[in-house]
One Martini backbone bead per residue (centre of mass of N, CA, C, O) as a GRO file, in nm:
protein
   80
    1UNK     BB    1  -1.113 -10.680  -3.325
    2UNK     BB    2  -1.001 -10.407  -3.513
    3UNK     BB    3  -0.769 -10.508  -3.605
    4UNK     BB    4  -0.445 -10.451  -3.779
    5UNK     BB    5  -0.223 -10.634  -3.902
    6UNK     BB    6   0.119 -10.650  -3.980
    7UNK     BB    7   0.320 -10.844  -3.765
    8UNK     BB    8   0.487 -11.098  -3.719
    9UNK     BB    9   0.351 -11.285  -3.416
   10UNK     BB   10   0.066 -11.296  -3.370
   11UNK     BB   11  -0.159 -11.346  -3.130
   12UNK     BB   12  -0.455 -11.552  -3.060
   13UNK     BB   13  -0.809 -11.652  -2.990
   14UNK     BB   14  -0.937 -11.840  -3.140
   15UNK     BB   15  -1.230 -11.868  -3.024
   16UNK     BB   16  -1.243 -11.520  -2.964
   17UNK     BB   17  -1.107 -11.428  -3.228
   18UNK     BB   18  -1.132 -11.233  -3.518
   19UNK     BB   19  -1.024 -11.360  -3.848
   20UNK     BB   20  -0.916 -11.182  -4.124
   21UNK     BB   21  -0.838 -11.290  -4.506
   22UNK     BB   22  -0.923 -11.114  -4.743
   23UNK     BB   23  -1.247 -11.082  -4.575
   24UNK     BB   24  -1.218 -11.354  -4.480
   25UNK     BB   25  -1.273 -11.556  -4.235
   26UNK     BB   26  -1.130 -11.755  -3.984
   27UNK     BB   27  -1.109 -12.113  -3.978
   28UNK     BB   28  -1.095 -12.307  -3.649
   29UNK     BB   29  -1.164 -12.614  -3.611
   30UNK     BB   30  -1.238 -12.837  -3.415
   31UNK     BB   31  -1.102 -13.083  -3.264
   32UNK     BB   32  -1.275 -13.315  -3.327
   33UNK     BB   33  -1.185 -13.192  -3.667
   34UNK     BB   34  -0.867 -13.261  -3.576
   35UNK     BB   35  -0.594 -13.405  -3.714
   36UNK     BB   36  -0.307 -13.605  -3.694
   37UNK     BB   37   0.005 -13.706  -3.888
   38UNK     BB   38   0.278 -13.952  -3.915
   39UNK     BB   39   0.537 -13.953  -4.176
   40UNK     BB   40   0.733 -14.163  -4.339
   41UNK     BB   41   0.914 -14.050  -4.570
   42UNK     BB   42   0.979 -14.161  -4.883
   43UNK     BB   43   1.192 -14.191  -5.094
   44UNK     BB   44   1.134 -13.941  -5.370
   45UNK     BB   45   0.905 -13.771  -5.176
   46UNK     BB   46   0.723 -13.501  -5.181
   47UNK     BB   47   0.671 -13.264  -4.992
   48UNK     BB   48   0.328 -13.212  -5.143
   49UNK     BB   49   0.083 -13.209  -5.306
   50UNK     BB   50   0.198 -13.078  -5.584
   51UNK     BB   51   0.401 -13.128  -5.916
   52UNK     BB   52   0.518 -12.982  -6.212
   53UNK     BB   53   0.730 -13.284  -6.269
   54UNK     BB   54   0.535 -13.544  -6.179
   55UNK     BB   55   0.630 -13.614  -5.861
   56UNK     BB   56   0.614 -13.782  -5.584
   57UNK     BB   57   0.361 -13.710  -5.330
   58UNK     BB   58   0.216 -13.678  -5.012
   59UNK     BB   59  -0.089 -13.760  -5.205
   60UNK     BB   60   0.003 -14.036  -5.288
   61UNK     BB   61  -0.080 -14.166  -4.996
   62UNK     BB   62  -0.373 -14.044  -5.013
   63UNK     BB   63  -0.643 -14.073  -5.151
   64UNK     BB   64  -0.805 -13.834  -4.958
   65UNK     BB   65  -0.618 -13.547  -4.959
   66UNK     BB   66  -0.829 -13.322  -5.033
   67UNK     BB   67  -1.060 -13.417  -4.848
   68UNK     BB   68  -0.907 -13.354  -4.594
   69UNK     BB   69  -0.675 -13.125  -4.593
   70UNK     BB   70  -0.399 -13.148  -4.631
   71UNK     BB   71  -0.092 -13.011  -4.440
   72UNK     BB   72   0.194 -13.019  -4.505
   73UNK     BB   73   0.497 -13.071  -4.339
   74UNK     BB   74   0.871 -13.041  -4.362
   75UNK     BB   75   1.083 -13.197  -4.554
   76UNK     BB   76   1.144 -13.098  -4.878
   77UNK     BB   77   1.314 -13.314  -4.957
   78UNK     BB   78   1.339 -13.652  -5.173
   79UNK     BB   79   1.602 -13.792  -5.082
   80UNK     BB   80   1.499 -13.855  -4.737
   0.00000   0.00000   0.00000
């Protein structure tokens, strides 16, 4: 809304405030096309969607998971 934000943890109200990032809007998709999901991630798989030494990730547990835009978040580790 004509500000440029410089510090993190800055507050906006979705729906009601432009958000543009590198000259891009940025969407944030109505209730109705978000959920979430929960997964006891099994041992030995990376939070990731993609893994560059070829390692097991939670992308692979969802055959759907780029057409969905999967963002994993929790622990990193693969070990547990």
């Amino acid at each position: 809304n004509g500000y440029t934000v410089t510090e993190l943890g800055r507050k906006v109200r979705a729906f009601d405030d432009v958000v543009k990032l590198d000259g891009r809007r940025v969407r944030v998709p109505p209730a109705e096309e978000t959920f979430w999901l929960a997964l006891h991630k099994p041992k030995d798989c990376i939070t990731a969607m993609k893994d560059d030494k070829q390692r097991r990730t939670v992308a692979d547990l969802f055959p759907k998971a780029s057409e969905l835009q999967l963002l994993p978040v929790g622990r990193l580790d693969r070990d547990t």
